[in-house]
Kinemage of the C-alpha trace (Angstrom):
@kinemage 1
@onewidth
@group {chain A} dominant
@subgroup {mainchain}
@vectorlist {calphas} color= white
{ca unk a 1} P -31.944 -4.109 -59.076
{ca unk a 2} L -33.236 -4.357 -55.446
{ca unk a 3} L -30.674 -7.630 -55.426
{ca unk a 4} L -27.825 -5.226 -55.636
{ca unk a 5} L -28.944 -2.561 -53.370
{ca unk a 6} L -29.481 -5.495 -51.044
{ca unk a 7} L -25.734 -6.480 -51.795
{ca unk a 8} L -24.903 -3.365 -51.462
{ca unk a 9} L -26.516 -2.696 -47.746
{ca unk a 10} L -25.257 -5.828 -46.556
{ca unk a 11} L -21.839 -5.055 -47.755
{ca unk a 12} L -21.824 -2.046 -45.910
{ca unk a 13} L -22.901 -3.649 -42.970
{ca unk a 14} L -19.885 -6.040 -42.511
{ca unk a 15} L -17.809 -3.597 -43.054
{ca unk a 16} L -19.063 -1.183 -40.334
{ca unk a 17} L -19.404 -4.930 -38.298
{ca unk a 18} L -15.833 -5.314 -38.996
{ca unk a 19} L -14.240 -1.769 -38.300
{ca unk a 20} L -15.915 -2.206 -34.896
{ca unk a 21} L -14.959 -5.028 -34.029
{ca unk a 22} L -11.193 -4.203 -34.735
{ca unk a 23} L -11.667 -0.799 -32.736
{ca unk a 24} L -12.985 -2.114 -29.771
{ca unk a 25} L -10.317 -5.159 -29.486
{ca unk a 26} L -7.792 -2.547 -30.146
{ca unk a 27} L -9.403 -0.141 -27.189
{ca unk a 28} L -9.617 -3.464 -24.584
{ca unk a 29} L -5.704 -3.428 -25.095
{ca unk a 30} L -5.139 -0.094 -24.824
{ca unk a 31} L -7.025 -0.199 -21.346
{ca unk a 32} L -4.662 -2.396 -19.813
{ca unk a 33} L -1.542 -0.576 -21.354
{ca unk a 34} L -2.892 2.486 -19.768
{ca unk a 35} L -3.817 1.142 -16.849
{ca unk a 36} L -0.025 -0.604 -16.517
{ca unk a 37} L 1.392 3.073 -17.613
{ca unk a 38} L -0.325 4.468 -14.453
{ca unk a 39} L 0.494 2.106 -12.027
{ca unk a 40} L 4.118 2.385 -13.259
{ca unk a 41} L 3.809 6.361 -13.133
{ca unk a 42} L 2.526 6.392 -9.342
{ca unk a 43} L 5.160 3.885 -7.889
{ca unk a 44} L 7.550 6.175 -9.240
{ca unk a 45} L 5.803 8.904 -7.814
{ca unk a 46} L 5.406 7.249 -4.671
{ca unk a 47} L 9.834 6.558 -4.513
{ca unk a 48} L 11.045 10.031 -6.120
{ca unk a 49} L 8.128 12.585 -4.978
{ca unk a 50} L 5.891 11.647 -2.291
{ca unk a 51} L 8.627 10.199 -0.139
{ca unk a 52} L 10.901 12.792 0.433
{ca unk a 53} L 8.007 15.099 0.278
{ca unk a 54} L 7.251 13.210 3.898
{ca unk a 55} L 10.404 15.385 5.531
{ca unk a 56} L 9.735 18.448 3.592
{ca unk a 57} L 9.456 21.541 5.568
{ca unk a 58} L 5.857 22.537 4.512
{ca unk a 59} L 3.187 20.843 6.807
{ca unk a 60} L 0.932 21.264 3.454
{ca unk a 61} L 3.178 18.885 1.228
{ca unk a 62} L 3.611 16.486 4.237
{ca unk a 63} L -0.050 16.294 4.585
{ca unk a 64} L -0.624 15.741 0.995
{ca unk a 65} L 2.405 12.882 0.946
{ca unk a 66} L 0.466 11.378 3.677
{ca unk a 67} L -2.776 11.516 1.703
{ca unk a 68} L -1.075 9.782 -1.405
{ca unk a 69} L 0.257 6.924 0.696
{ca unk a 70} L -3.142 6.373 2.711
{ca unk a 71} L -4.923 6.794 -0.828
{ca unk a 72} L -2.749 3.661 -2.411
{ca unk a 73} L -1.559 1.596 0.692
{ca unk a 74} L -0.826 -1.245 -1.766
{ca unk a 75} L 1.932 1.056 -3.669
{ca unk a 76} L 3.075 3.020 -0.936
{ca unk a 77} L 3.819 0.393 1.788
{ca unk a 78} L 6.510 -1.175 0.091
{ca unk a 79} L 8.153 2.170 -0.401
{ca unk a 80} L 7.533 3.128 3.262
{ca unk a 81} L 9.154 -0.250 4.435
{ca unk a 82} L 12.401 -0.095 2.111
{ca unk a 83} L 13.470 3.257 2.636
{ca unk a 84} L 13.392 2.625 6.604
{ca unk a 85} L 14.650 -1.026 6.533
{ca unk a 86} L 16.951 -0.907 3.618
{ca unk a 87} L 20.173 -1.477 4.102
{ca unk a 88} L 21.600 2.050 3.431
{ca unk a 89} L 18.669 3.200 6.137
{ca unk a 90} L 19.231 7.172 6.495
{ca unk a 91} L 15.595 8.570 6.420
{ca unk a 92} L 14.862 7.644 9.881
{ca unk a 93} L 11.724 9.861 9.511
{ca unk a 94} L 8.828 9.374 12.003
{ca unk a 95} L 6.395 10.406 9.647
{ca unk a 96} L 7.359 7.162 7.748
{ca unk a 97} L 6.666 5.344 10.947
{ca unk a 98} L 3.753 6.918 11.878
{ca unk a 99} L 2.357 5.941 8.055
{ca unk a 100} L 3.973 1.721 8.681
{ca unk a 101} L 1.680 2.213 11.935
{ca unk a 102} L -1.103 3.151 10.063
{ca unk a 103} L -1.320 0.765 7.119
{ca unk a 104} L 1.259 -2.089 8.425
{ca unk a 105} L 0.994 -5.565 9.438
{ca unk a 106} L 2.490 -7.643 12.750
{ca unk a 107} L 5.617 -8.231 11.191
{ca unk a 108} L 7.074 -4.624 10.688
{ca unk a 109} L 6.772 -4.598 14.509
{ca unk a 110} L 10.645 -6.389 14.937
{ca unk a 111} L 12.129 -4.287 12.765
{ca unk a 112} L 10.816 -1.080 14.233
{ca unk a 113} L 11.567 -2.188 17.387
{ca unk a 114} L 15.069 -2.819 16.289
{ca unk a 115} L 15.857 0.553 14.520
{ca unk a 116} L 14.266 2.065 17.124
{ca unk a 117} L 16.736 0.689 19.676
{ca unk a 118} L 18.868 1.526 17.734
{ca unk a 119} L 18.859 5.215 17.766
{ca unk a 120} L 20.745 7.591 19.431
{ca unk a 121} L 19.036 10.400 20.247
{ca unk a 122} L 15.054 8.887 21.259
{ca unk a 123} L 13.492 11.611 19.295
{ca unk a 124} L 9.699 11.463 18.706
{ca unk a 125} L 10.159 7.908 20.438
{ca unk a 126} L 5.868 8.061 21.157
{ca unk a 127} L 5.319 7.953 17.490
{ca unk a 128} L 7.804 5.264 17.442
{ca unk a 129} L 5.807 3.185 20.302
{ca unk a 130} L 2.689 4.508 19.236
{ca unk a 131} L 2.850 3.019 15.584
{ca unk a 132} L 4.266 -0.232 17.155
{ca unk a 133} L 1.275 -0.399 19.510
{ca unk a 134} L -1.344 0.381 17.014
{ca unk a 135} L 0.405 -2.310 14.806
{ca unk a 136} L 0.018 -4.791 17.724
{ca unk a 137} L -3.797 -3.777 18.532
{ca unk a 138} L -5.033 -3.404 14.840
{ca unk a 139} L -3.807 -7.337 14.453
{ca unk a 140} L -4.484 -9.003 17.712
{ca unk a 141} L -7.180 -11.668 18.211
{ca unk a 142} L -9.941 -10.293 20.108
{ca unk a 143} L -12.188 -11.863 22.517
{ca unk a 144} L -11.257 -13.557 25.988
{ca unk a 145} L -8.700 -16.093 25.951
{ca unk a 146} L -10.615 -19.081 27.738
{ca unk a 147} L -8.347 -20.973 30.792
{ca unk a 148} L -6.689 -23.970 29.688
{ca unk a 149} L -6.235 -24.669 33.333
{ca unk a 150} L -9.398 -26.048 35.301
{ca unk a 151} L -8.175 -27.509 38.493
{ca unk a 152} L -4.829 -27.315 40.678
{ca unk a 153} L -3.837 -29.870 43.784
{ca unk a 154} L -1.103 -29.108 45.599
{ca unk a 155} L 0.726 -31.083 48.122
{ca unk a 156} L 3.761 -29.268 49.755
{ca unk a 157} L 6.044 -30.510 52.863
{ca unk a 158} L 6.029 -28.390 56.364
């Protein structure tokens, strides 16, 4: 009798062993799918909302563009670079620049320079030199540069 009821018990126990085993190896994939869903959802967000929410009229959906592309650099930077160095470039928008200053590297400083050069009418052009010189001093070496020259003769004719 107590054989069964052991049988029983430990019958019961694999099974509840087993069910959770298959939930939570079915909840470490839906993680990742979720996780992939997301990051698919905000670069959209970051191409066909945030972006053009940049020249909106409303300081108060600029500011909160702003705050999506400083929140996610990694999504937004790429979408900041293409739509102002694509190659059908008409959002020449200096909050875009302003936001390349911000979170850029060295090499988006050619190809501002370039579009800036560029333009016709030099509108906002301190935002434009502003971002390229806080793109130069965020990524310059710091400290002294030490001489490489230590002594100079010179022997001229009168």
């Amino acid at each position: 009798m107590e054989d069964r009821i052991l049988k029983k018990h430990l019958n019961l126990l694999y099974c509840i062993t087993f069910s959770m085993i298959l939930l939570l190896s079915a909840a470490g994939m839906g993680v990742s799918t979720a996780h992939a869903f997301f990051e698919n959802q905000a670069r959209y967000a970051f191409e066909h909302r945030w972006l053009p929410m940049l020249s909106d009229e409303s300081s108060q959906k600029r500011f909160q563009a702003m705050r999506a592309f400083l929140a996610y650099p990694e999504w937004g930077l790429p979408v900041l670079r293409n739509s102002l160095m694509g190659p059908k470039t008409k959002n020449l928008n200096w909050q875009i620049v302003m936001l390349i200053g911000m979170l850029g590297e060295p090499t988006d400083v050619p190809p501002l320079l370039k579009i800036w050069r560029g333009l016709e009418d030099h509108k906002r052009s301190t935002v434009w030199l502003g971002a390229m010189q806080r793109l130069y001093w965020k990524n310059r070496i710091s400290g002294g540069a030490s001489p490489k020259l230590t002594s100079l003769t010179l022997k001229y004719l009168k």
